[in-house]
C-alpha positions as CSV (number, residue, x, y, z in Angstrom):
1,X,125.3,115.8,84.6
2,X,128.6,115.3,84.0
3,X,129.5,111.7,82.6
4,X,132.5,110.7,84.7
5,X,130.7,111.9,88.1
6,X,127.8,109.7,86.7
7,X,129.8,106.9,86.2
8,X,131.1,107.3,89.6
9,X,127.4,107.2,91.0
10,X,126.6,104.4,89.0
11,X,130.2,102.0,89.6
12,X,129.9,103.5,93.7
13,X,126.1,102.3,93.8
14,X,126.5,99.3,92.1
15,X,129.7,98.0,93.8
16,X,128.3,98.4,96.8
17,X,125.5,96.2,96.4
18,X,128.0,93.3,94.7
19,X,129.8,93.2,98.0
20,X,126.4,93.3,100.2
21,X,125.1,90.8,98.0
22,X,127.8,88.1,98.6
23,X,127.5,88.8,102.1
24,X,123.9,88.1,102.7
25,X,124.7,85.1,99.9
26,X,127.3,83.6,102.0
27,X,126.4,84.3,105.2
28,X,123.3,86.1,106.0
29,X,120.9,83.6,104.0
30,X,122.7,80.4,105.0
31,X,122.7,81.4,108.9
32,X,118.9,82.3,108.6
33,X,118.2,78.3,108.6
34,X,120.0,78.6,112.6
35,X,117.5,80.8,113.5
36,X,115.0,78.8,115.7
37,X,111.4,78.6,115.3
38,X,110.2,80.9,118.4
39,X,112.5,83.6,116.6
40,X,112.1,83.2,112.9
41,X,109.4,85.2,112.4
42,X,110.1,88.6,114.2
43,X,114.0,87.8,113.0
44,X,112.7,88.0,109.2
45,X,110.4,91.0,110.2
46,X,113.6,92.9,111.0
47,X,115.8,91.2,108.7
48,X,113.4,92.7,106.0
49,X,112.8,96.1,107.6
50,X,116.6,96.7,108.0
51,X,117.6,95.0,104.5
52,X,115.3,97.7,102.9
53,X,116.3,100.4,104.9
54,X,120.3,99.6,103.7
55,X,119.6,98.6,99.6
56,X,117.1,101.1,99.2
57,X,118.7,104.0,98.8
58,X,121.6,102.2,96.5
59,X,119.3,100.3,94.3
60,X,117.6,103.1,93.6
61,X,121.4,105.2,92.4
62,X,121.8,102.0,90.2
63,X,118.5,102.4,88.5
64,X,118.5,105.8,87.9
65,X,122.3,106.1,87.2
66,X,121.9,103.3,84.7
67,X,118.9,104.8,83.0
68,X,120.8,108.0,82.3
69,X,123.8,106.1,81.1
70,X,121.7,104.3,78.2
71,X,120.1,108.1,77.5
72,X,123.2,110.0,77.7
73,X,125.3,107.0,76.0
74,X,122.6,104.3,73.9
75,X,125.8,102.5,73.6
76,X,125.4,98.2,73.8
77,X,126.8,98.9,77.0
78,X,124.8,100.8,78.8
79,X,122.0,98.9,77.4
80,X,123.2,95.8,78.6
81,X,123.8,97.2,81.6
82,X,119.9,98.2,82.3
83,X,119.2,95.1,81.0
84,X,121.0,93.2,83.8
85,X,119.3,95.9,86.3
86,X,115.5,94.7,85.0
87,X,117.1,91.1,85.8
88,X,117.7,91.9,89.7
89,X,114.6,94.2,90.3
90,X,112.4,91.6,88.5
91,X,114.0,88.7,90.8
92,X,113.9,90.2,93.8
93,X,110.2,91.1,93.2
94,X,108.9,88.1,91.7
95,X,110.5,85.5,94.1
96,X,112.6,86.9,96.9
97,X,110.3,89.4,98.0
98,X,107.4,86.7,98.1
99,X,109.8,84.0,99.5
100,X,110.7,86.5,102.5
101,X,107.2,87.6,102.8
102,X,106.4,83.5,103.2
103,X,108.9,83.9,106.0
104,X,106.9,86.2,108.0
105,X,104.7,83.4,108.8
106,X,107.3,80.8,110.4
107,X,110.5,79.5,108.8
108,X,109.9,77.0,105.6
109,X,113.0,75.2,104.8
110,X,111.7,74.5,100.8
111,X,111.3,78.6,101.1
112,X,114.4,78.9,102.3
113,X,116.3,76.8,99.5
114,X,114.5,78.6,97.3
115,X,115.5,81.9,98.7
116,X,118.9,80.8,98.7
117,X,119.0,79.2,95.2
118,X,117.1,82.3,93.6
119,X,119.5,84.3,95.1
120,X,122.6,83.4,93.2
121,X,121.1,85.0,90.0
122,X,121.0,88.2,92.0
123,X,124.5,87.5,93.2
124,X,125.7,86.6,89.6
125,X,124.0,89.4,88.0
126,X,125.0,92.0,90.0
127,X,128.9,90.5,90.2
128,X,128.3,90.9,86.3
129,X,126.8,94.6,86.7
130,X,130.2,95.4,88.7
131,X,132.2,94.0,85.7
132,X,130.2,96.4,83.3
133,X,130.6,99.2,85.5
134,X,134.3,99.2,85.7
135,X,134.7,98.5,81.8
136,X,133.6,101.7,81.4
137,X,136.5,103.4,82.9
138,X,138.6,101.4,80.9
139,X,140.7,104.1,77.8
């Protein structure tokens, strides 16, 4: 594959999920805690099946675009750049997957805080990830 168009890939996948990110950040998580108690739970069940069927098809460019930047490249960079990736899958499958999944079964404020709060490393990591991802176009 051609570098550039993988860079492409890789900055399009990425910079998408930065601005989704600090949308569900700033207002999808914090208007979750509106949501009354009749509604929470099939709200999360949809939140969840729609959230996946958006960020799964991106998340999955990132990974795989930033894997084939550190083999075609083994530059710091593109290490770096993985690294940050293992940061965000290994967040949002240690705690926010199990937060939402504690969801399902009525709404938990501590849950919820802890969804939020948990959530900024995603949001910072992947902000950072966007950085990387345009310093490679730099000359």
């Amino acid at each position: 594959m051609d570098l550039f168009l993988l860079l492409q890939a890789h900055a399009g996948a990425t910079w998408f999920m930065v601005g989704l990110i600090w949308f569900a950040q700033v207002v999808h998580y914090p208007l979750l805690a509106g949501v009354g108690p009749s509604e929470s739970v099939a709200f999360q069940r949809e939140h969840m099946r729609l959230t996946s069927f958006v960020v799964a098809g991106p998340m999955l460019v990132e990974l795989g675009t930033a894997v084939a930047l550190v083999w075609m490249s083994g530059g710091s960079l593109a290490w770096s750049g993985l690294a940050l990736v293992a940061v965000i899958w290994g967040t949002t499958g240690l705690v926010l997957v199990p937060a939402h999944q504690r969801l399902l079964e009525g709404f938990d404020p501590a849950t919820h805080r802890r969804l939020v709060r948990w959530n900024w490393v995603r949001t910072v990591v992947w902000t950072g990830r966007g950085m990387l991802a345009l310093i490679w176009f730099q000359p």
